[in-house]
PAVO-25177 format. One line per field, with one value per residue (C-alpha): residue number from 1; residue in one letter; x, y, z. Coordinates in steps of 0.5 Angstrom, whole numbers, always signed. Each point is the difference from the previous one (the first is absolute). Example, Ala and Ser with C-alpha at 12.3 -4.5 7.8 and 13.67 -1.06 7.14 Angstrom:
% PAVO-25177
nr	[1 / 2]
rest	[A / S]
X	[+25 / +2]
Y	[-9 / +7]
Z	[+16 / -2]
END
This chain:
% PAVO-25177
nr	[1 / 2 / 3 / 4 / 5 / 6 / 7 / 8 / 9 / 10 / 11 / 12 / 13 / 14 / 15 / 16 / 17 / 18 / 19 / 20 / 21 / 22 / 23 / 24 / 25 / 26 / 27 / 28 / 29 / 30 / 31 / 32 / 33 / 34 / 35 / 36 / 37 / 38 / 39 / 40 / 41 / 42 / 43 / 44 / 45 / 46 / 47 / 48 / 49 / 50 / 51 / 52 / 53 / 54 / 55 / 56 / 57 / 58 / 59 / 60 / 61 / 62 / 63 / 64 / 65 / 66 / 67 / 68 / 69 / 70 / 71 / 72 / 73 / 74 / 75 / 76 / 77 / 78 / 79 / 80 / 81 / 82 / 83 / 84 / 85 / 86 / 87 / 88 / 89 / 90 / 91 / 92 / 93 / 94 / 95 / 96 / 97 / 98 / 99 / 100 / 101 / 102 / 103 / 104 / 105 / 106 / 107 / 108 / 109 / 110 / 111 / 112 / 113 / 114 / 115 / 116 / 117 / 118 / 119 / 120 / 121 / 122 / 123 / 124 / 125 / 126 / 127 / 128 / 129 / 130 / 131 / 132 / 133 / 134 / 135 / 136 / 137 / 138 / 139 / 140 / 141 / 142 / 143 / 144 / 145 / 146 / 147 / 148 / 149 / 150 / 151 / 152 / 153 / 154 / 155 / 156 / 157 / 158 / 159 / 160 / 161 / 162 / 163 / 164 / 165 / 166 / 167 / 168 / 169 / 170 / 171 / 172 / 173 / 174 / 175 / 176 / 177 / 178 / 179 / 180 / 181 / 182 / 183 / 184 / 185 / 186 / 187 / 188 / 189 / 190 / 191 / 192 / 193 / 194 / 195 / 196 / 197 / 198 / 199 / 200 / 201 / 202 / 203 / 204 / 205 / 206 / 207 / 208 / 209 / 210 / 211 / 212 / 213 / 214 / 215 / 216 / 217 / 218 / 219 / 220 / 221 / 222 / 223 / 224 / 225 / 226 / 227 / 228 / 229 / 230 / 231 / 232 / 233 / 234 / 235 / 236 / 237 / 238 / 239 / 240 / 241 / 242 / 243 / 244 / 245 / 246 / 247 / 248 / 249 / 250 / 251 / 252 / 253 / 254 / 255 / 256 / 257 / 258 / 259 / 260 / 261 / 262 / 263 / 264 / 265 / 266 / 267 / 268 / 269 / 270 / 271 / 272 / 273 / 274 / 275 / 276 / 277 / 278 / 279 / 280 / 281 / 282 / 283 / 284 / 285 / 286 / 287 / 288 / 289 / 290 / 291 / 292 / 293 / 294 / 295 / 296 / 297 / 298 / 299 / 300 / 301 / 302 / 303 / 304 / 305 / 306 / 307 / 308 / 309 / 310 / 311 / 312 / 313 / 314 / 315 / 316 / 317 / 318 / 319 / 320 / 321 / 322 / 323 / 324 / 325 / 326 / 327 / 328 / 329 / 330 / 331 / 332 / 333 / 334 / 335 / 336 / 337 / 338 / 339 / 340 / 341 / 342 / 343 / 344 / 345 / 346 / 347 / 348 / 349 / 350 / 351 / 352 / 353 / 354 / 355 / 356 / 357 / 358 / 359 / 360 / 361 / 362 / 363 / 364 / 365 / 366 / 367 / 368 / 369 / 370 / 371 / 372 / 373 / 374 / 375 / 376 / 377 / 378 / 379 / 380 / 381 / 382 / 383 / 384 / 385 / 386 / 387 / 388 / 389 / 390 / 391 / 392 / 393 / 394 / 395 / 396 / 397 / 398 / 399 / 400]
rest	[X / X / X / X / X / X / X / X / X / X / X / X / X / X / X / X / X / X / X / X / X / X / X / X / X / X / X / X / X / X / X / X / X / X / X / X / X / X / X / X / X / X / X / X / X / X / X / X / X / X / X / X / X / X / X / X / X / X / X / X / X / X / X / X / X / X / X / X / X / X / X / X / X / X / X / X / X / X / X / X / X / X / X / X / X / X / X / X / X / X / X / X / X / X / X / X / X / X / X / X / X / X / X / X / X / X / X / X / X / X / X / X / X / X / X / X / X / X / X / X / X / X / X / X / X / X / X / X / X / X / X / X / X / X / X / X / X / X / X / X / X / X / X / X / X / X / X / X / X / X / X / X / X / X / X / X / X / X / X / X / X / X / X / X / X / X / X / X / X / X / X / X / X / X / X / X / X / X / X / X / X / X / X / X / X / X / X / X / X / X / X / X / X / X / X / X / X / X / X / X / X / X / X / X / X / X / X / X / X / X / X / X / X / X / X / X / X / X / X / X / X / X / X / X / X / X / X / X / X / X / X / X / X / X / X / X / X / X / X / X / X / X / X / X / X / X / X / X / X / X / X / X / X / X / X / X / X / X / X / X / X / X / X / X / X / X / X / X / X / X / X / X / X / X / X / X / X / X / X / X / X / X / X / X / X / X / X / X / X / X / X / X / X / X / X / X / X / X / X / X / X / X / X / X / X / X / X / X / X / X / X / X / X / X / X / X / X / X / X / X / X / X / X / X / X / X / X / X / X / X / X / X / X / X / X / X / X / X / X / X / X / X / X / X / X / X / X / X / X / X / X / X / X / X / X / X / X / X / X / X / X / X / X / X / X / X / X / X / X / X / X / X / X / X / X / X / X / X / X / X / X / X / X / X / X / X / X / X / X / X / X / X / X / X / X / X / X / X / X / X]
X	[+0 / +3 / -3 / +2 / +8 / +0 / -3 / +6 / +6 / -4 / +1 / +6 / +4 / -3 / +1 / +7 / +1 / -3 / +5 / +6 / +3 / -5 / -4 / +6 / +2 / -4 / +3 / +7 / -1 / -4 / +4 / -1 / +3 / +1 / +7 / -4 / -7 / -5 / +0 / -8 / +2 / -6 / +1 / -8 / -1 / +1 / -1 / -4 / -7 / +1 / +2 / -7 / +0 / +6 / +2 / -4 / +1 / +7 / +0 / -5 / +6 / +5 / -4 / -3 / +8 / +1 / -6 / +3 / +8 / -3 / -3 / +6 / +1 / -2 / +4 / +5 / +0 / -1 / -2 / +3 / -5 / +4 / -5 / +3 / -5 / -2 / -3 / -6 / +7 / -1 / +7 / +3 / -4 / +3 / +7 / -2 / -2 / +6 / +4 / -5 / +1 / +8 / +0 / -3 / -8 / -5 / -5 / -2 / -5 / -3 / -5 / -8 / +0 / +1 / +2 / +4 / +4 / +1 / +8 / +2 / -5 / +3 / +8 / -2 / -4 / +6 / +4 / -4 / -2 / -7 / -3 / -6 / -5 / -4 / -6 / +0 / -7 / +2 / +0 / +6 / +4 / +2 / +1 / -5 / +6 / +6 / +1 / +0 / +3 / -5 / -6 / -5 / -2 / -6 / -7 / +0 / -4 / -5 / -3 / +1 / -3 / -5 / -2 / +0 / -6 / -4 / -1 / +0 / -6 / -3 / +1 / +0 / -3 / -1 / +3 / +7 / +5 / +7 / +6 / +6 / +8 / +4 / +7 / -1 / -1 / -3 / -5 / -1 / -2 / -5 / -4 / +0 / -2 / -5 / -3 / -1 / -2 / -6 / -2 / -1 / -5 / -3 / +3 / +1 / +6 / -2 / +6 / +9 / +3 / +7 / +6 / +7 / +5 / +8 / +4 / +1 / -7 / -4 / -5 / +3 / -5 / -7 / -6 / -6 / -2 / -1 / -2 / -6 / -2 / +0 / -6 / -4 / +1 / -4 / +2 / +0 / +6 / +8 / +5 / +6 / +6 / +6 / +4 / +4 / +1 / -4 / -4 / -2 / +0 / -4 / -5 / -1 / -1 / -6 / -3 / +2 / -4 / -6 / +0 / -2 / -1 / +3 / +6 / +5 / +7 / +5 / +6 / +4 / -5 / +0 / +3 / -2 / +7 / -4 / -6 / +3 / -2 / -7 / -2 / -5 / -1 / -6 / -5 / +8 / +1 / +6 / +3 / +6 / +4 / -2 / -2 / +6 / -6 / +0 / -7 / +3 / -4 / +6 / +5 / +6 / +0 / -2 / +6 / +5 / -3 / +2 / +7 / +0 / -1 / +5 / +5 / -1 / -5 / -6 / -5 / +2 / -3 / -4 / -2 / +6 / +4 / -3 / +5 / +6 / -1 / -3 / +6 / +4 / -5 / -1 / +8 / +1 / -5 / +3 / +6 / -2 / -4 / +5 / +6 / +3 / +2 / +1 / -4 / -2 / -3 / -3 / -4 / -3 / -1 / -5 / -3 / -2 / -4 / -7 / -4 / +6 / -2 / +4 / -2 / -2 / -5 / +0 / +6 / +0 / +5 / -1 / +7 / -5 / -2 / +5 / -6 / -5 / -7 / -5 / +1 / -4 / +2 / -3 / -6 / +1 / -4 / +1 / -5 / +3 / +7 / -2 / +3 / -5 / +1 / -6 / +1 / +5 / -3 / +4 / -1 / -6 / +3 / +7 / +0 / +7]
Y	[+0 / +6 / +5 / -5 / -1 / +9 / +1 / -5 / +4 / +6 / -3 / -2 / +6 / +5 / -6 / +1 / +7 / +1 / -5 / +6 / +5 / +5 / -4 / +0 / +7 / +0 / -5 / +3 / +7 / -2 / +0 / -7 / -2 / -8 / -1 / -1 / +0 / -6 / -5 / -2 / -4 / -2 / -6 / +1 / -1 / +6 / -4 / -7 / +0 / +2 / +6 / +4 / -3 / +2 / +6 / +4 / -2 / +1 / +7 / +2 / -3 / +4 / +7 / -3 / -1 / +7 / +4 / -5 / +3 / +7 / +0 / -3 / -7 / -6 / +0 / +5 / -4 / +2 / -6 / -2 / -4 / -4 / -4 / -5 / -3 / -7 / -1 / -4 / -6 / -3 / -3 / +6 / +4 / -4 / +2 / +7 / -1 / -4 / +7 / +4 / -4 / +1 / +7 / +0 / +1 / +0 / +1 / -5 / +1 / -5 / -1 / +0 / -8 / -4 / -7 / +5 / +3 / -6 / +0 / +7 / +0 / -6 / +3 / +7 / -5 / -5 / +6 / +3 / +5 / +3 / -1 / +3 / -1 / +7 / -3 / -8 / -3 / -7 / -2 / -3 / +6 / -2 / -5 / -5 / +0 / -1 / +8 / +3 / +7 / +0 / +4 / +3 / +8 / -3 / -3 / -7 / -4 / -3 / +7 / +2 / -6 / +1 / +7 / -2 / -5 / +4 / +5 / -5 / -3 / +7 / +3 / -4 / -7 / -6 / -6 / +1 / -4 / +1 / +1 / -3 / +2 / -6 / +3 / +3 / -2 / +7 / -1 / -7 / +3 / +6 / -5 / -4 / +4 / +4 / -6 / -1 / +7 / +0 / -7 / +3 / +5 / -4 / +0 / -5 / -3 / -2 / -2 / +0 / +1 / +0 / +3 / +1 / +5 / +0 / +4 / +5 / +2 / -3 / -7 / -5 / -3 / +3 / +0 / -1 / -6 / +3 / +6 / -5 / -3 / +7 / +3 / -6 / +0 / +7 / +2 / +7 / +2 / -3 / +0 / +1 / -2 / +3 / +5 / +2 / -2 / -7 / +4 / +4 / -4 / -5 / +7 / +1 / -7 / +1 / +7 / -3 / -7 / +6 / -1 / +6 / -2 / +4 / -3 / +3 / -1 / +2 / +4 / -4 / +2 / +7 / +6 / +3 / -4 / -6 / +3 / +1 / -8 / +1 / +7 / +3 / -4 / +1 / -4 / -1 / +0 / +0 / +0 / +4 / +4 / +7 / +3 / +4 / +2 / +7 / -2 / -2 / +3 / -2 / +8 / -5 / -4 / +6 / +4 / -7 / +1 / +7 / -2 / -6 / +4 / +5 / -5 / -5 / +5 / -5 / -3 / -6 / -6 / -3 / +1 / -4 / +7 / +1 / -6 / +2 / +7 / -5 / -3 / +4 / +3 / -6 / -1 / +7 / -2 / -6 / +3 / +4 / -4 / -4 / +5 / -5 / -2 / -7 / -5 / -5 / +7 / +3 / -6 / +1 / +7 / -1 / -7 / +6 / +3 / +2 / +4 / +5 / +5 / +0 / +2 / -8 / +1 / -2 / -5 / -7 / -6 / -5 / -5 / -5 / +5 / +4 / +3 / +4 / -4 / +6 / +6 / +5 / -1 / +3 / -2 / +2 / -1 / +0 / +3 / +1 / +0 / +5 / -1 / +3 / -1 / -3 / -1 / -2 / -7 / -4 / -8 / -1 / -8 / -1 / -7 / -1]
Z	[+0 / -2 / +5 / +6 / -3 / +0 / +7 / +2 / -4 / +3 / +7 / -1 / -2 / +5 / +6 / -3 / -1 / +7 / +4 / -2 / +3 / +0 / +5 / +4 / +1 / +6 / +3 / -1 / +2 / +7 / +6 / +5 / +5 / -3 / -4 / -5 / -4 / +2 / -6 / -3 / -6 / -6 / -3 / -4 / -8 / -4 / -6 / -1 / +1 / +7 / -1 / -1 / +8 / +2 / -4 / +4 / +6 / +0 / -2 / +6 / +4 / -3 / +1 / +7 / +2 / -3 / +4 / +7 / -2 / -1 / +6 / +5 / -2 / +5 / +7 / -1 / -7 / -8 / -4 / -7 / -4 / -6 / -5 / -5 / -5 / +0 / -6 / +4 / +0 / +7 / +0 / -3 / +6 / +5 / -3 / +1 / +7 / +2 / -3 / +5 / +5 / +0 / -2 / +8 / -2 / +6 / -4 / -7 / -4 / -4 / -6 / -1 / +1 / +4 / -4 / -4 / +7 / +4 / -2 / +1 / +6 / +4 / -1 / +3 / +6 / +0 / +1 / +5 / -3 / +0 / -7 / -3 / -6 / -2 / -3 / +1 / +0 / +4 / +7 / -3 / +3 / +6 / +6 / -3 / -5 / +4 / -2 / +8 / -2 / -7 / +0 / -6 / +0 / -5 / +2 / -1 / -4 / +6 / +1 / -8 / -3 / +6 / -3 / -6 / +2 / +4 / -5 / -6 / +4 / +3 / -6 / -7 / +1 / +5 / -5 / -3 / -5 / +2 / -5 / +4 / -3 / +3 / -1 / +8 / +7 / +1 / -6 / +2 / +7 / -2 / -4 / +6 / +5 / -5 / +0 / +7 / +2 / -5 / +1 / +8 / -3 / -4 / -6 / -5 / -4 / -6 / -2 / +0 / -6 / -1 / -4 / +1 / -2 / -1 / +3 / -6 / +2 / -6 / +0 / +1 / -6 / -3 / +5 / -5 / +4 / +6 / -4 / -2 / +7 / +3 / -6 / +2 / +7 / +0 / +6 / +2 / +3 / -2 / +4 / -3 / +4 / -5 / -1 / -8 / -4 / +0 / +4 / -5 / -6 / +3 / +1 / -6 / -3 / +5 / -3 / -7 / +1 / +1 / +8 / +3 / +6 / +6 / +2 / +7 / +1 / +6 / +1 / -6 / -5 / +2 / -6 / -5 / -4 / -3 / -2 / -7 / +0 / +1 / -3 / +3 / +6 / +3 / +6 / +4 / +7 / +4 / +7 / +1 / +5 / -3 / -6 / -5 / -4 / +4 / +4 / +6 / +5 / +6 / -1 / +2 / -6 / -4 / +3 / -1 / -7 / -2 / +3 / -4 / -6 / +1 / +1 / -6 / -5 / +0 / +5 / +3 / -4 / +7 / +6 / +3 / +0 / +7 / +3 / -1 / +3 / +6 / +1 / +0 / +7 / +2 / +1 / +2 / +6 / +2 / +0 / +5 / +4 / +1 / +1 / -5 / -7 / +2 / -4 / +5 / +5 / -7 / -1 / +8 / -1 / -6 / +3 / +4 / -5 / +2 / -6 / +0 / -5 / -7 / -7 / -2 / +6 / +7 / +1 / +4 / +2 / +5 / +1 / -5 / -4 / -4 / -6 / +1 / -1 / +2 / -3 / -5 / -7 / -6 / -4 / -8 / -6 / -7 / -4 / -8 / +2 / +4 / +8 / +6 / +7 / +4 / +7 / +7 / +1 / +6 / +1 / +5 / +0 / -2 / -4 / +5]
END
């Protein structure tokens, strides 16, 4: 897809302009009262079909780093944000990480996903490190998999999923077919827990099909079949657990079959990138973090935004942006709650968390719970290619 390979290159030059001198020169002219800056390193895609991901959350990082510098630093600190590009590669992410971590970083920020993270995550928390993932969607970032010191700034996908159930069957119908890309544990979970929650409400699942997508982000192999048994399914909502391009290819064989009913989706389906593979969408619902078409009715975001904008030229491509500015807060004030960079206190710090207010919406962890599960997200609808935001919706029952 065209579109989605630009908004990659986009992503990718302005992370790597953004990761230069000039946002470091802050840095340099501040005092502190440390020998030298805190290092924060990024080990995300700025290219690969993650990049429209984590792109943007890597550059909120960098200009939240720069607010943090300009206003003193942490602990008599500065801080020195370092990102190099993972080409959404797990195993060269691992490399960059262990480069990091020599380097002396106490802080390690890892990609969007967390089967795609593992590696580079488990070498920051074998080191004991403190390890954060800005806008991961798995319960998989943390201690119930083995990362002690790993945690996300994301919402996850019991509470996501649980959202998109809830108003799928308040809003657009009680029978729903499920369209379920196989590539991903967090695909394969929103579907699951979807499932789950609108059965609870009385829904029913008509039926699961399922695809898969490579890891150039295309299917695997034509979805016709599935296609066909979703139009004779006549459910009134799909479920569309992907993210692009397969995502988005499978997407516009569902429109092209002439099905027109009303299909939602989370976070990984979120941008206006990937439409040009289904022109002039309509009847599309999406759960994400905010909106970056201009309607957020949270000033935080729309104050992130204009930053974003002055940095990089353009608009974020999801609504992801927020969590990298987020995480960065997050471990400003963990550091200050524990009067320390250490990674084993930082994590004891942020288990602590209870609703502490950040960009991404009130934030809480607990010592097995590293994700957040109840938090707003945003509820936006696509009508003619067009992007409208429609309501904060938290999860009245998390699918945990």
């Amino acid at each position: 897809m065209k579109i989605f390979k630009k908004v990659i290159g986009a992503v990718a030059v302005l992370s790597l302009v953004l990761t230069g001198a000039s946002l470091t020169s802050i840095s340099a002219q501040a005092a502190s009262k440390c020998k030298s800056p805190i290092l924060i390193g990024a080990a995300m895609a700025q290219t690969g079909f993650m990049s429209p991901f984590d792109g943007p959350a890597v550059v909120t990082a960098q200009i939240q780093v720069n607010k943090i510098n300009a206003a003193g630093g942490v602990l008599g600190c500065q801080l020195q944000f370092k990102a190099v590009d993972t080409g959404t590669d797990p195993d060269k992410a691992a490399q960059i990480a262990t480069t990091f971590i020599g380097q002396g970083a106490k802080l390690l920020l890892v990609t969007c996903d967390a089967d795609l993270n593992y590696k580079s995550a488990l070498v920051a928390n074998t080191a004991g490190v403190l390890v954060i993932a800005p806008c991961v969607g798995s319960t998989a970032m943390g201690p119930n998999n083995g990362l002690k010191l790993g945690f996300s700034m994301g919402s996850a996908v019991p509470g996501e999923a649980a959202i998109m159930a809830e108003y799928a069957a308040a809003h657009l119908g009680k029978t729903a077919t499920l369209f379920k890309d196989m590539s991903l544990a967090y695909t394969t979970s929103q579907c699951d827990a979807f499932a789950t929650r609108f059965k609870s409400l009385g829904g029913r699942i008509v039926s699961t099909q399922e695809f898969n997508q490579t890891q150039a982000g295309h299917l695997a192999a034509p979805v016709d079949a599935q296609v066909a048994a979703a139009k004779k399914d006549g459910s009134k909502v799909i479920a569309l657990c992907s993210y692009p391009g397969g995502g988005a290819e499978a997407l516009a064989s569902i429109r092209k079959a002439g099905l027109d009913t009303a299909v939602i989706s989370g976070f990984g389906m979120d941008g206006a990138f990937w439409l040009g593979a289904v022109p002039n969408l309509s009847n599309f619902y999406v759960v994400t973090y905010a909106s970056v078409f201009g309607d957020d009715p949270n000033p935080g975001v729309n104050t992130l935004m204009a930053s974003y904008k002055k940095a990089t030229g353009q608009n974020a491509a999801t609504g992801g942006f927020i969590t990298g500015a987020a995480s960065i807060d997050a471990f400003v004030a963990a550091a200050k709650r524990a009067n320390s960079f250490d990674g084993v206190k930082l994590a004891s710090s942020l288990e602590s968390f209870r609703r502490i207010p950040t960009v991404a919406g009130p934030t809480s962890f607990s010592a097995t719970l590293h994700v957040n599960v109840t938090r707003p997200m945003a509820v936006i609808q696509v009508t003619k290619g067009v992007h409208r935001f429609l309501v904060y919706q938290s999860a009245k029952r998390p699918v945990l």
